[in-house]
C-alpha positions as CSV (number, residue, x, y, z in Angstrom):
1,X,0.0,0.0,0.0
2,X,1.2,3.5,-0.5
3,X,2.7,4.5,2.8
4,X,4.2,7.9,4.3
5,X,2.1,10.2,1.6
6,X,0.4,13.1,2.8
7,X,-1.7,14.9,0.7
8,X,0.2,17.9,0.4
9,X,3.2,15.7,-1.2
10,X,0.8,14.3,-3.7
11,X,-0.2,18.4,-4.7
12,X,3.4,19.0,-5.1
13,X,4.0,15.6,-7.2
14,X,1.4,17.0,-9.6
15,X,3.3,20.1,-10.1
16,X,6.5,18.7,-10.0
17,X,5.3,16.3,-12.8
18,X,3.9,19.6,-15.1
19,X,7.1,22.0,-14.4
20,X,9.9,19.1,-15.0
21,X,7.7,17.8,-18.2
22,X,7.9,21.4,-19.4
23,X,11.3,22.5,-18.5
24,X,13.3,19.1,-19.3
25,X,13.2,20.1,-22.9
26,X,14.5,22.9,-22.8
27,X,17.5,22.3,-20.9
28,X,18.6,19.3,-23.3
29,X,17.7,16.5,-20.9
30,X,14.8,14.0,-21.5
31,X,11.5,14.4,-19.1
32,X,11.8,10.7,-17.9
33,X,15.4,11.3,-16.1
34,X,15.2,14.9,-15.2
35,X,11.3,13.6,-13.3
36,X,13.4,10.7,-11.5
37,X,16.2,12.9,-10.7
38,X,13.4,15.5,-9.0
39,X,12.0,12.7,-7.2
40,X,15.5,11.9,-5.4
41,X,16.2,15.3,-4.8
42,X,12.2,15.3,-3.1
43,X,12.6,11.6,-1.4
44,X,16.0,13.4,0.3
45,X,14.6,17.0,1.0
46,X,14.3,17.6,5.0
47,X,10.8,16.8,6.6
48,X,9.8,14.5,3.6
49,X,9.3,10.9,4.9
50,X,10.1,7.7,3.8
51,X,7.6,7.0,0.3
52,X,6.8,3.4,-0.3
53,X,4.6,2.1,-3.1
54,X,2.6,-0.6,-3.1
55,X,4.5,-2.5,-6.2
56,X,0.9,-3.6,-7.5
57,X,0.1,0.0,-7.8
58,X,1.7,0.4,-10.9
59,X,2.2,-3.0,-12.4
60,X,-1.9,-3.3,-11.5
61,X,-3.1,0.4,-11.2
62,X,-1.0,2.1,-14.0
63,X,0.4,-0.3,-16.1
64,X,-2.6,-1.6,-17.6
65,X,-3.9,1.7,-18.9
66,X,-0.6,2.8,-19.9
67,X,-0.3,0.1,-22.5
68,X,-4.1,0.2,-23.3
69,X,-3.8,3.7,-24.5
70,X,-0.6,2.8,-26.5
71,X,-2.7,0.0,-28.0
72,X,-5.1,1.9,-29.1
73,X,-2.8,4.8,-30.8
74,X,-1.1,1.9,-32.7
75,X,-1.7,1.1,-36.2
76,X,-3.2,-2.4,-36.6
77,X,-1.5,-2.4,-40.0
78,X,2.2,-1.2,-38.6
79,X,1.5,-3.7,-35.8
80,X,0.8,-6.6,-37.8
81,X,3.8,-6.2,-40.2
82,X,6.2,-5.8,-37.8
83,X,4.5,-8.6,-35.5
84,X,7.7,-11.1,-36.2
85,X,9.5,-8.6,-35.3
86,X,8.2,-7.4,-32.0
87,X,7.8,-10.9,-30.8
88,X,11.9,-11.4,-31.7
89,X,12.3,-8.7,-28.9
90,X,9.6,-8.7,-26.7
91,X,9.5,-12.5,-25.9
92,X,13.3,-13.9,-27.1
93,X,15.1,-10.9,-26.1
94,X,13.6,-10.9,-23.0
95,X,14.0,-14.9,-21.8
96,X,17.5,-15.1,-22.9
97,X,18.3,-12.0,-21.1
98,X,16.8,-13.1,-17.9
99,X,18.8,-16.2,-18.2
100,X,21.7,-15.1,-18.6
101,X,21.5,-12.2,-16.2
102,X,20.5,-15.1,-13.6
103,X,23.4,-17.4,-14.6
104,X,25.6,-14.0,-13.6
105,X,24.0,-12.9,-10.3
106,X,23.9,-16.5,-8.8
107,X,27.6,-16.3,-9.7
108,X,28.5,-13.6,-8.1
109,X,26.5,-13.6,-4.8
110,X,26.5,-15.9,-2.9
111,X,23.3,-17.3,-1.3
112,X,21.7,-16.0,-4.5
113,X,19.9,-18.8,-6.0
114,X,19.6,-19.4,-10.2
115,X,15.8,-18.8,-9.5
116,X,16.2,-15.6,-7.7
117,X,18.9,-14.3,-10.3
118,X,16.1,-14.8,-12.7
119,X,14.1,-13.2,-11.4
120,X,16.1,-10.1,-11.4
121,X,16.9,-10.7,-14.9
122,X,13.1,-10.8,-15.7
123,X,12.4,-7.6,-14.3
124,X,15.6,-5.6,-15.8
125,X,15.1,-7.3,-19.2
126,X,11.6,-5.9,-20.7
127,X,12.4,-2.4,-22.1
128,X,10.2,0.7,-21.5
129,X,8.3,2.9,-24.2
130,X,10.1,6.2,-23.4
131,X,12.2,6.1,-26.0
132,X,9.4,6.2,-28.6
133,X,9.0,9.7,-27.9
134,X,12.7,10.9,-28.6
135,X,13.1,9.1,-31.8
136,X,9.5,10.0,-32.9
137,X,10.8,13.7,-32.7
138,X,14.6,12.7,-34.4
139,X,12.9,11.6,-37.3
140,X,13.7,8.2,-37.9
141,X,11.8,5.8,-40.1
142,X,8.3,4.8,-39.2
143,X,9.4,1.1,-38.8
144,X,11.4,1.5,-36.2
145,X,9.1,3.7,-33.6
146,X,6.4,0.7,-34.7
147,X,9.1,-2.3,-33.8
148,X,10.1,0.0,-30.6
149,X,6.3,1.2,-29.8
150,X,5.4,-3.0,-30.1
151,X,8.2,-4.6,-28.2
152,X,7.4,-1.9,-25.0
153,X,3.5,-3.1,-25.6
154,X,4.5,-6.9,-25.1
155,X,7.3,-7.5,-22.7
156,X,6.7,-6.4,-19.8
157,X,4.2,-9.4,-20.2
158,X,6.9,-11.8,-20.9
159,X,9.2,-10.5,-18.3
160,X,6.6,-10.5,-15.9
161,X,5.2,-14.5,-16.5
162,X,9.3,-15.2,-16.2
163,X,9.0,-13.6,-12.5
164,X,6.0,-15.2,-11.6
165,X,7.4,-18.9,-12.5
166,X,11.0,-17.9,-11.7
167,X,9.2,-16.8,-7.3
168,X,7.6,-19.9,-7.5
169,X,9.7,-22.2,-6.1
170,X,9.7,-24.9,-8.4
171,X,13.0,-25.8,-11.0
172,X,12.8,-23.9,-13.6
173,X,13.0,-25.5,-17.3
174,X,12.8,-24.1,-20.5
175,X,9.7,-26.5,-21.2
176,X,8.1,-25.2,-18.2
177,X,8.6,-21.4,-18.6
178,X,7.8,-21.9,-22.6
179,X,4.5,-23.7,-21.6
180,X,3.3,-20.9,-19.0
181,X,4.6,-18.2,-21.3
182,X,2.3,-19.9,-24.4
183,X,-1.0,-20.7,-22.0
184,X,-0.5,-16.9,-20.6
185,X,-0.3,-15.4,-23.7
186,X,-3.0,-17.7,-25.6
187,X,-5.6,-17.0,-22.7
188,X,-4.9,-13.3,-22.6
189,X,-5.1,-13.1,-26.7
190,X,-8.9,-14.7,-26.0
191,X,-10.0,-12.8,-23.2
192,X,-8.4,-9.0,-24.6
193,X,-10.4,-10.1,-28.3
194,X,-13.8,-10.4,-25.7
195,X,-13.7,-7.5,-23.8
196,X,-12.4,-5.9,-26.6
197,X,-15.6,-6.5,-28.7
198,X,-17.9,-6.6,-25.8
199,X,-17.3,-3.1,-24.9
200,X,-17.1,-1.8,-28.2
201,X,-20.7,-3.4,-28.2
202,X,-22.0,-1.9,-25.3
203,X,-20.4,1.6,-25.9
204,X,-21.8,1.8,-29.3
205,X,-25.3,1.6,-27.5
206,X,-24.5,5.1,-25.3
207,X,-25.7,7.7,-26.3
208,X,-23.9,10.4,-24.2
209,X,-21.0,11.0,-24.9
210,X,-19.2,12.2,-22.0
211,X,-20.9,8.8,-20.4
212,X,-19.4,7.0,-23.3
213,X,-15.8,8.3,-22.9
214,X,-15.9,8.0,-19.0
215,X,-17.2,4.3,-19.7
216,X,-13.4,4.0,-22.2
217,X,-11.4,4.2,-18.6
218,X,-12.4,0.8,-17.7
219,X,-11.9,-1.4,-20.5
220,X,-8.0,-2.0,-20.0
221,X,-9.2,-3.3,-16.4
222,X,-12.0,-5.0,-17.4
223,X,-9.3,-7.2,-19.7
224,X,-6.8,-7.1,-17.2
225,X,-8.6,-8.8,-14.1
226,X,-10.4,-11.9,-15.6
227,X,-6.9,-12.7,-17.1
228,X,-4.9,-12.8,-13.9
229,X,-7.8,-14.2,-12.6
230,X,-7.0,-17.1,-15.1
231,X,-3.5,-17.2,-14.5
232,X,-2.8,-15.5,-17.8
233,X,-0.9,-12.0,-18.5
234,X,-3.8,-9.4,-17.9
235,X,-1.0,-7.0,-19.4
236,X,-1.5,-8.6,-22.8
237,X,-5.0,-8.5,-22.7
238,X,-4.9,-4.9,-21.7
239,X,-3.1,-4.9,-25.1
240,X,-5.1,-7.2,-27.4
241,X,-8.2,-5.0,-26.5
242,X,-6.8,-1.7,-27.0
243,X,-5.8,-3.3,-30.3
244,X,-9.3,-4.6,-30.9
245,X,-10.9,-0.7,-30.3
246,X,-8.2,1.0,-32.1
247,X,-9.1,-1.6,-35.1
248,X,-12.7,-1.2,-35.3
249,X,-13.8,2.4,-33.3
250,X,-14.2,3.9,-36.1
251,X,-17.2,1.4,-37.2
252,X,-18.4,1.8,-34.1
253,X,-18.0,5.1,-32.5
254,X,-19.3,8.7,-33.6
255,X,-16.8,11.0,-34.3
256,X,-17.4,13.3,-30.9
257,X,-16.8,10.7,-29.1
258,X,-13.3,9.6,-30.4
259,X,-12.2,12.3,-30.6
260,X,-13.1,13.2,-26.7
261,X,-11.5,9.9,-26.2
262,X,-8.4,10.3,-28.0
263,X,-8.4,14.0,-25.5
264,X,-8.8,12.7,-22.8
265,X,-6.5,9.6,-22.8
266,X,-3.6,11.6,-24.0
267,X,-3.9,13.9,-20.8
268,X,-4.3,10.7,-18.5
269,X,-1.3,8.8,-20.2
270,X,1.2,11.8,-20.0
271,X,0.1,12.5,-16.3
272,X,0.2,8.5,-15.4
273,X,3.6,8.2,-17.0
274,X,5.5,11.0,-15.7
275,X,4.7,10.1,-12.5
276,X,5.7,6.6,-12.6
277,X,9.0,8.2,-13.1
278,X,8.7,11.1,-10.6
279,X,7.5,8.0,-7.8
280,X,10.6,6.2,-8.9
281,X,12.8,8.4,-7.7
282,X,10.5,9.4,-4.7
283,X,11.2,5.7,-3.7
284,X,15.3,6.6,-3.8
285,X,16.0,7.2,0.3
286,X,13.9,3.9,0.9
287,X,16.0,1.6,-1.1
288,X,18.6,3.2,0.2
289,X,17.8,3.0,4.1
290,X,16.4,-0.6,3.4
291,X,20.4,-1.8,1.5
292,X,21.9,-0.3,4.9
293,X,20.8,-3.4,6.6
294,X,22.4,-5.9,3.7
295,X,25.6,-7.4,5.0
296,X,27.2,-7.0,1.2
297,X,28.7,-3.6,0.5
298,X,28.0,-0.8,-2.0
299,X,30.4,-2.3,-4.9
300,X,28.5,-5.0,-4.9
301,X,25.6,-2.8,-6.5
302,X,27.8,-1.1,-9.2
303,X,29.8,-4.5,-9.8
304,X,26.3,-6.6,-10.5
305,X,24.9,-4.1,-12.1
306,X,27.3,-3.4,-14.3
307,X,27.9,-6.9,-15.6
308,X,24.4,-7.3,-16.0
309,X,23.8,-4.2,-18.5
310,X,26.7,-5.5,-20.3
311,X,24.8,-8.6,-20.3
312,X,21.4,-6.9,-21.6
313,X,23.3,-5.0,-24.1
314,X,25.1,-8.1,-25.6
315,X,21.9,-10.0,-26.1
316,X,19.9,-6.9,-27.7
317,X,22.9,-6.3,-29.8
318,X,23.0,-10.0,-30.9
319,X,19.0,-10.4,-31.8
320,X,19.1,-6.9,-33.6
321,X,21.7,-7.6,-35.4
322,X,19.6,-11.1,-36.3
323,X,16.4,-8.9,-36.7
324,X,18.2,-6.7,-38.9
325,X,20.1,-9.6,-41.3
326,X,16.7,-11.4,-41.9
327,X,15.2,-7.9,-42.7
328,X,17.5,-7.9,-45.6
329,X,15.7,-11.3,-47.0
330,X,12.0,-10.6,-46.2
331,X,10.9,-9.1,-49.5
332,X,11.9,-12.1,-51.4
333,X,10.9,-14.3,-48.6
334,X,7.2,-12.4,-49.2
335,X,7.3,-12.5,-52.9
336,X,7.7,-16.4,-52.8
337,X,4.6,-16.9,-50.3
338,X,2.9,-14.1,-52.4
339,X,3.3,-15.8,-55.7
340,X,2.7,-19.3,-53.9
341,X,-0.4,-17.9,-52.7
342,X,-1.5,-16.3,-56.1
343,X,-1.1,-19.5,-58.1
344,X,-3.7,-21.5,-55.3
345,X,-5.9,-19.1,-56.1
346,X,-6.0,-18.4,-59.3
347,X,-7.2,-22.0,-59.6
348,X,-9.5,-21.4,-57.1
349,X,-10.9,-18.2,-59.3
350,X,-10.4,-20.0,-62.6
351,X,-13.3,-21.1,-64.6
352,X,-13.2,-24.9,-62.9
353,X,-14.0,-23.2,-59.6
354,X,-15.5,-19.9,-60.6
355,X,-19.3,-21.6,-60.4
356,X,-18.4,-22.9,-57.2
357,X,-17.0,-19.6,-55.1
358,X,-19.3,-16.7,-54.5
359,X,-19.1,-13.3,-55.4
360,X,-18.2,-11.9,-51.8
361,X,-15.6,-15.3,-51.5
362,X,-13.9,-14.0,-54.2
363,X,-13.8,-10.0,-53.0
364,X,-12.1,-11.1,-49.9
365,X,-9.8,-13.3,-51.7
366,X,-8.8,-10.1,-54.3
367,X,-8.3,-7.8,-51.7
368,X,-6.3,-10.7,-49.6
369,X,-3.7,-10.6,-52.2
370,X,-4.0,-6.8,-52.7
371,X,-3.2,-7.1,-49.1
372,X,0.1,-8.7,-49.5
373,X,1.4,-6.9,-52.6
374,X,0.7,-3.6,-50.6
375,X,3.0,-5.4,-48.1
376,X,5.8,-6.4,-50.2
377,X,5.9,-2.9,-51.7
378,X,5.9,-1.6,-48.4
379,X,9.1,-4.1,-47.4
380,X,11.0,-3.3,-50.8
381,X,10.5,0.7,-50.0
382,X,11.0,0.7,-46.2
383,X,14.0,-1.5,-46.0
384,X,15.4,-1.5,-42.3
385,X,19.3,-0.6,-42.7
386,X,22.1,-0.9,-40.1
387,X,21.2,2.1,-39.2
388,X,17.7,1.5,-37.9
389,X,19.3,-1.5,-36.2
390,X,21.7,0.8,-34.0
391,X,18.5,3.1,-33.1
392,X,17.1,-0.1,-32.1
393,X,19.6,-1.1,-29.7
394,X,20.3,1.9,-28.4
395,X,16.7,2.4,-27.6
396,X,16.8,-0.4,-24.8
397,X,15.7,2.1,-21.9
398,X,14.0,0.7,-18.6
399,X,11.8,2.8,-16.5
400,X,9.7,2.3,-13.3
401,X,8.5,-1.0,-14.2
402,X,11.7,-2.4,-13.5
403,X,11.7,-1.1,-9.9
404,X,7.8,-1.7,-9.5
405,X,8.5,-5.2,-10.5
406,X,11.2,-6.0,-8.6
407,X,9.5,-4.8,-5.7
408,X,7.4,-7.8,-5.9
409,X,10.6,-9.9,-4.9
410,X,9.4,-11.9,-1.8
411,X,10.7,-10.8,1.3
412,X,12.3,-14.2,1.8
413,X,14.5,-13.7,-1.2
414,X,18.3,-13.8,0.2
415,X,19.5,-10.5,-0.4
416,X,16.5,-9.0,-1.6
417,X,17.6,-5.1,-0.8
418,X,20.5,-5.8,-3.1
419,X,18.3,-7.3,-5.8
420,X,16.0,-4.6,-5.9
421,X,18.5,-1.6,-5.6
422,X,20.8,-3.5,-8.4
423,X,17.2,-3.2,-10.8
424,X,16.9,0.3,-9.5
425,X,20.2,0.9,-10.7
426,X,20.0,-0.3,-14.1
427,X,17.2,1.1,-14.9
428,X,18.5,5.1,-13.9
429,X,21.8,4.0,-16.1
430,X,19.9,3.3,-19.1
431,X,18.1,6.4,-18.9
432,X,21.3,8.5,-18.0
433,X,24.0,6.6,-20.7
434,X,21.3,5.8,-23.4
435,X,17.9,7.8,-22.9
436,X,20.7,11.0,-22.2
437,X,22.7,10.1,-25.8
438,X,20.1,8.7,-28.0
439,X,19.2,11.9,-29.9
440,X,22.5,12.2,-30.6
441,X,23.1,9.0,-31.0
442,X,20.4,9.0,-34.3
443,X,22.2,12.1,-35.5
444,X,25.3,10.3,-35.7
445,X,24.2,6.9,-37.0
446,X,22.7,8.9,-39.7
447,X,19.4,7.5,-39.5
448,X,16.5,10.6,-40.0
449,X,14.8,10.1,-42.8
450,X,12.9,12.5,-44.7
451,X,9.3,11.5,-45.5
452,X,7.9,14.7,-47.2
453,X,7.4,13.8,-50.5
454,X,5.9,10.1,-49.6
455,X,3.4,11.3,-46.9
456,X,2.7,14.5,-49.7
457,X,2.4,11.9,-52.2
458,X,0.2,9.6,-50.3
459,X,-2.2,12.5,-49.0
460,X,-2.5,13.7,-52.5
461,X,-3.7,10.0,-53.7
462,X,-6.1,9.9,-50.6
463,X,-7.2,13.4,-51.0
464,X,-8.4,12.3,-54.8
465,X,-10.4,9.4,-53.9
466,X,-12.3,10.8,-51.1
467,X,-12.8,13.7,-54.0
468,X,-14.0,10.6,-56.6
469,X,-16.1,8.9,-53.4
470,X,-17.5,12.5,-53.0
471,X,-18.6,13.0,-56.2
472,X,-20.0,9.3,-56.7
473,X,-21.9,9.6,-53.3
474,X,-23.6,13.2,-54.8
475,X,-24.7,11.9,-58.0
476,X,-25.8,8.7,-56.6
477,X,-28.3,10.6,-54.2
478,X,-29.2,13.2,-57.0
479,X,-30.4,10.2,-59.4
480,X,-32.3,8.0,-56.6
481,X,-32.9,10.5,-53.7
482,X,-32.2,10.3,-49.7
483,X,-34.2,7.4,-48.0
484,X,-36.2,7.6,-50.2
485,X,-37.0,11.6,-50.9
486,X,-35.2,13.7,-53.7
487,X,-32.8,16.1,-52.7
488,X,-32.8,19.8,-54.3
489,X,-29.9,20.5,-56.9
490,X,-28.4,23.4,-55.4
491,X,-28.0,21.2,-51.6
492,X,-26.2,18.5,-54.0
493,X,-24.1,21.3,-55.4
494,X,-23.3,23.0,-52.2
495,X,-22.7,19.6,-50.4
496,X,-20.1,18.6,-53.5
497,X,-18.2,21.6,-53.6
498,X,-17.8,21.9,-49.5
499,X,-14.3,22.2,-49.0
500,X,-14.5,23.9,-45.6
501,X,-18.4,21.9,-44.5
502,X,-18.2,23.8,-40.9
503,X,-18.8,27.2,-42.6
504,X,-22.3,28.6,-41.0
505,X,-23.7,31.1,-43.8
506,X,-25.3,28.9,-46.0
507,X,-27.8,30.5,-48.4
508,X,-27.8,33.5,-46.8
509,X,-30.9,36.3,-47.3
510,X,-33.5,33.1,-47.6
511,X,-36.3,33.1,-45.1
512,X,-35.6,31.4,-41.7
513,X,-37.9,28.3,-42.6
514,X,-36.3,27.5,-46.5
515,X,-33.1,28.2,-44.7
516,X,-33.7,25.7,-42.1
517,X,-35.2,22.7,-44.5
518,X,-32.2,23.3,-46.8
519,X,-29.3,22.8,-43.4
520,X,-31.1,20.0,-42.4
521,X,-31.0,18.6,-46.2
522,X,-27.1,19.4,-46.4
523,X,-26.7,17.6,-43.4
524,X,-27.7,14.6,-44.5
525,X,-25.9,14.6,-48.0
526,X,-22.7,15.5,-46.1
527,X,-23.2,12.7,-43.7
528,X,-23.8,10.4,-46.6
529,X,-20.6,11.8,-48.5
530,X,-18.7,11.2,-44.9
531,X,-19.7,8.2,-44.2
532,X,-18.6,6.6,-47.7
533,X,-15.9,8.4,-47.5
534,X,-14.7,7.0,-44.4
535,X,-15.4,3.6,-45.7
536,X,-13.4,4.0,-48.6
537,X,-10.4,5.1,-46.5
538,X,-11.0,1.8,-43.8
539,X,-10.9,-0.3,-47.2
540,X,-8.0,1.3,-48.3
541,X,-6.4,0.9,-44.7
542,X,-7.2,-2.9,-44.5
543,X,-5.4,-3.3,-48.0
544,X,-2.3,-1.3,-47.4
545,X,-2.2,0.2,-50.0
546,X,-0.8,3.6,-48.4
547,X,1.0,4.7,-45.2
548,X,-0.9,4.8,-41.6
549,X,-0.2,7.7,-40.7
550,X,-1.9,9.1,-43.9
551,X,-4.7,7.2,-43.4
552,X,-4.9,8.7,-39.9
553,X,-4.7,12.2,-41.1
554,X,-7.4,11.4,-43.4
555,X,-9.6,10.0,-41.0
556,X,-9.2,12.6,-38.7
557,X,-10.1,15.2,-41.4
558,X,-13.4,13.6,-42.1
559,X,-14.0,13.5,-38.2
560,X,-13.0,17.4,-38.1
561,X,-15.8,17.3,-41.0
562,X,-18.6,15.3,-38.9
563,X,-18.4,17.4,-36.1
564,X,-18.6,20.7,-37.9
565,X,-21.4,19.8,-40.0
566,X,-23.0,18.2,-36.8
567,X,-22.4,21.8,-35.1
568,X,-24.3,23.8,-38.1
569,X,-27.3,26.0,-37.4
570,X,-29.8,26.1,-39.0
C-alpha cells in the first residue's frame, strides 16, 4: 500500500510532474530522467518521509492503462507487419536476457539462487516505451518507432510470467517457462479479443458521450482482471483490446466521441507516466535506508549491475543484429509466399471453380492478395538498414517498471535489498548513458529520414479518392434520392463543392424556414458523402495500399468534418 504520503506531497508531485515535463526540454535533458532525478532530490529534501509504493500500484493500477492507451494509438496495420519482429524482442530478447543475467547474479552472490537471479533478470530485461517519444521527434523511419512502440507493448508481459514462474519455487526449465509463457499469452489473446468486442458493443449503444468516454477508462481493467484471474498476462490483454478498439472504433463510434477519447486519454497517459517516473525516484532514500541493513557492501551494486547491462546489451545487440540480417531477406521471402499464394488461387478463381465460389468469396480473396502486394511494396521501399538497427539497440531504456517489478521480490528472497536496488540501478543507467545520448546517437548513425514527399504523395492520392467517393456519393443521391426523398440541386451542389463543411452562412438572405429545411438537407448529404468516404479510406487501410499515418490524417479530417457539419445551425 502506499505509505508515508500526505496529501500535500501528492499536490506537489502534480506540479513537479507539469514544471519538469515542461522544462526538461529545454534544458537538453529527456523528461523521464530529469522527473526521476526531481524525485530523489524530493525523497532526500528535510521533513519529507520515507515514500513506499505498493508495487501492484503500478504494475496493476498504471500499467494496464498505460499500455491500453498505446494500443489503441497503434496502427493495426504497422502492428501486424512488424508482428515477427516485435515478438523477436519482446518475448526472445527478453528470456534469454533473464537467463543469462540469472546465470551471472547467482555467480556472483553468494546465497543467491539461479531462481532468484532470474528473477532479477526478468524484471531488468523488458524495455520501456520512453524512448518512442525521442526518436519519434529525431525523425527516424516509421518502422522503427512501430518495432520499438510493439516490443514496449509486449514485454513487460513476458518479463513478468518469467518472474511469476521464476518466485515460484519450483525448477525452472525451458519446457516449463515456454509452456506458461504460451497458456499466458493464448488466454490473454482470448480474453483482450472479448472484452475488446464486448465493450465496443456496449459503448456503441450510449448515447452520451461524455458517459461513453468515462465508460473508455475501464476497459483496460476490465481485460486485465479476468486474465490474472485465469493465471494469464492481464497486461497482454490490456493490449489485445486496445488493439481490438483501435481496429474497429471507427465502425463503431461517432466522431465526438473519439475524438473526446483520443483528449482525454492523452492527458491521462502523460500524467500516469510521468509520475511513474517522478515516484521512482521518490522511492530513492527507501531503497537506500532498506540496503543499509544488507551485509554485502556498495560495490556490490555497481559491480552486479554493471555486468548485468553489459549482459542486456550483448543480447539486444546479438538479436538486432539477427532482426536486422533477416530484414534484408523478407521481400523475397514475401514474394515467394505471395506468388505461392496467387497460383492456389488463381485456380481457385479459374473457370473450374469460378461456379463454385461466391461473389463476396472472391472479393475477400482479391483484396487478400491486394493485401500482401501492398506489403511487399511496403518491405522493398522501407528497408530497415544498419542504421535503424543501431537506433534499435540503443533504444533499450527501462523505466519504473523495473523497480515496481522488482518490488514484488518476496521478502524471503536472500539479499533481496540488493536485488532490488541493483534493478533500480540499471534502470536510472539506461536512462542516463542511453535515454541521455540517444538523440545524438540517431544524429550520428545517420538514421533521420525525410518523408515529405511520400506522406505528400500519399495525401495527395487519398485526398483524390475521397474527391471521386464524393462526387459518386452526390450523384448517386441526386439520381435515386435520400431514404427515399429527392434532394434539391443546389443542396447537392453545395454539399459537393464543400471544402471547408463547418462554414455557418449557407444560403444567406433566404427566409428562416427555407433556410432551415435546406441545413437539415445538407446535413444529411454530407453525412452520406462522410460516411462513404470514411469507408473507402478503412478499405484502403485494410489493403495497405498507403501509409498509416496518412490514413490517420485522413480519418481525422473527415472526423473534423462530422463534427462541424454536426455543429451547423440552421
Amino acid at each position: 500500500m502506499i505509505g508515508h504520503v500526505e496529501p500535500v506531497l501528492v499536490v506537489v508531485c502534480f506540479v513537479v510532474v507539469v514544471a519538469v515535463s515542461a522544462v526538461a526540454p529545454r534544458i537538453g535533458v529527456t523528461a523521464p530522467l530529469a522527473l526521476v532525478a526531481a524525485g530523489v532530490a524530493i525523497s532526500f529534501a528535510p521533513g519529507v518521509d520515507v515514500v513506499a509504493i505498493d508495487p501492484d500500484v503500478v504494475l496493476a493500477g498504471v500499467l494496464p492503462p498505460l499500455l491500453y492507451a498505446s494500443a489503441v494509438n497503434m496502427p493495426t496495420l504497422d502492428f501486424r507487419r512488424e508482428l515477427r519482429s516485435i515478438t523477436w524482442l519482446s518475448v526472445a530478447v527478453v528470456v534469454v536476457s533473464a537467463l543469462l543475467c540469472g546465470l551471472v547474479v547467482s555467480t556472483l552472490v553468494p546465497g543467491v539462487g539461479f531462481a532468484a537471479g532470474v528473477a532479477l533478470g526478468a524484471v531488468i530485461s523488458p524495455t520501456d516505451a520512453v524512448a518512442t517519444t525521442v526518436v519519434k521527434k529525431a525523425g527516424v523511419a516509421p518502422r522503427v518507432v512501430t518495432v520499438l512502440d510493439g516490443e514496449s507493448l509486449l514485454n513487460d508481459a513476458t518479463a513478468l510470467v518469467l518472474l511469476r514462474s521464476a518466485v515460484a519455487g519450483s525448477a525452472l526449465t525451458v519446457g516449463g517457462v515456454a509452456g506458461d509463457l504460451a497458456r499466458s499469452l493464448v488466454v490473454a489473446v482470448l480474453v483482450g479479443a472479448v472484452i475488446g468486442w464486448l465493450t465496443l458493443q456496449v459503448r456503441s449503444r450510449i448515447s452520451d458521450d461524455t458517459l461513453n468516454v468515462a465508460t473508455s477508462f475501464v476497459v483496460p481493467y476490465l481485460a486485465y482482471f479476468p486474465a490474472e484471474e485465469l493465471g494469464a498476462s492481464g497486461l497482454v490483454a490490456a493490449v489485445i483490446a486496445g488493439l481490438v478498439v483501435s481496429a474497429r472504433r471507427v465502425h463503431l463510434l461517432p466522431a465526438a466521441v473519439r475524438r473526446a477519447e483520443s483528449t482525454n486519454w492523452h492527458s491521462l497517459s502523460f500524467l500516469l507516466e510521468a509520475g511513474v517516473f517522478l515516484v521512482m525516484g521518490l522511492q530513492t532514500r527507501g531503497l537506500v535506508e532498506d540496503f543499509a541493513d544488507d551485509p554485502r557492501p556498495w560495490a556490490d551494486v555497481l559491480l552486479v549491475g554493471g555486468l548485468c547491462l553489459l549482459v542486456l546489451w550483448g543480447v539486444r545487440a546479438a538479436f538486432v543484429a539477427t532482426l536486422v540480417a533477416r530484414a534484408r531477406t523478407e521481400h523475397a521471402r514475401g514474394r515467394a509466399r505471395t506468388e505461392a499464394v496467387r497460383r492456389r488461387w488463381e485456380r481457385r478463381l479459374g473457370p473450374h471453380f469460378r461456379a463454385q465460389t461466391s461473389e463476396h468469396r472472391r472479393q475477400r480473396l482479391q483484396q487478400e492478395l491486394e493485401r500482401r502486394e501492398a506489403d511487399l511494396r511496403f518491405y522493398a521501399d522501407e528497408r530497415m538498414t544498419k542504421r535503424d538497427g543501431g537506433v534499435i539497440f540503443w533504444a533499450g531504456l527501462r523505466g519504473s517498471v523495473t523497480l515496481a517489478a522488482a518490488q514484488t521480490l518476496p521478502s524471503s528472497t536472500a539479499h533481496r535489498p540488493l536485488l532490488v536496488l541493483t534493478a533500480f540501478a540499471v534502470a536510472v543507467a539506461t536512462l542516463v548513458l542511453q535515454g541521455g545520448t540517444l538523440a545524438w546517437v540517431v544524429r550520428w548513425l545517420g538514421a533521420q529520414v525525410d518523408r515529405r514527399d511520400v506522406e505528400r504523395e500519399h495525401r495527395h492520392s487519398l485526398a483524390t479518392l475521397l474527391s471521386d467517393v464524393a462526387d459518386s456519393t452526390t450523384n448517386d443521391i441526386a439520381e435515386h434520392g435520400l431514404d427515399g426523398r429527392r434532394v434539391e440541386l443546389i443542396v447537392l451542389d453545395e454539399a459537393r463543392e464543400a471544402s471547408h463543411p463547418d462554414r455557418h452562412v449557407l444560403w444567406a438572405g433566404e427566409d428562416d424556414a427555407e433556410r432551415a429545411r435546406r441545413v437539415a438537407e445538407y446535413r444529411r448529404v454530407r453525412q452520406a458523402v462522410i460516411d462513404d468516404q470514411r469507408e473507402a479510406l478503412l478499405e484502403a487501410r485494410a489493403t495497405g495500399r498507403y501509409d498509416s499515418a496518412a490514413i490517420r490524417e485522413m480519418l481525422l479530417r473527415l472526423d473534423a468534418g462530422e463534427l462541424a457539419v454536426g455543429g451547423l445551425r440552421a
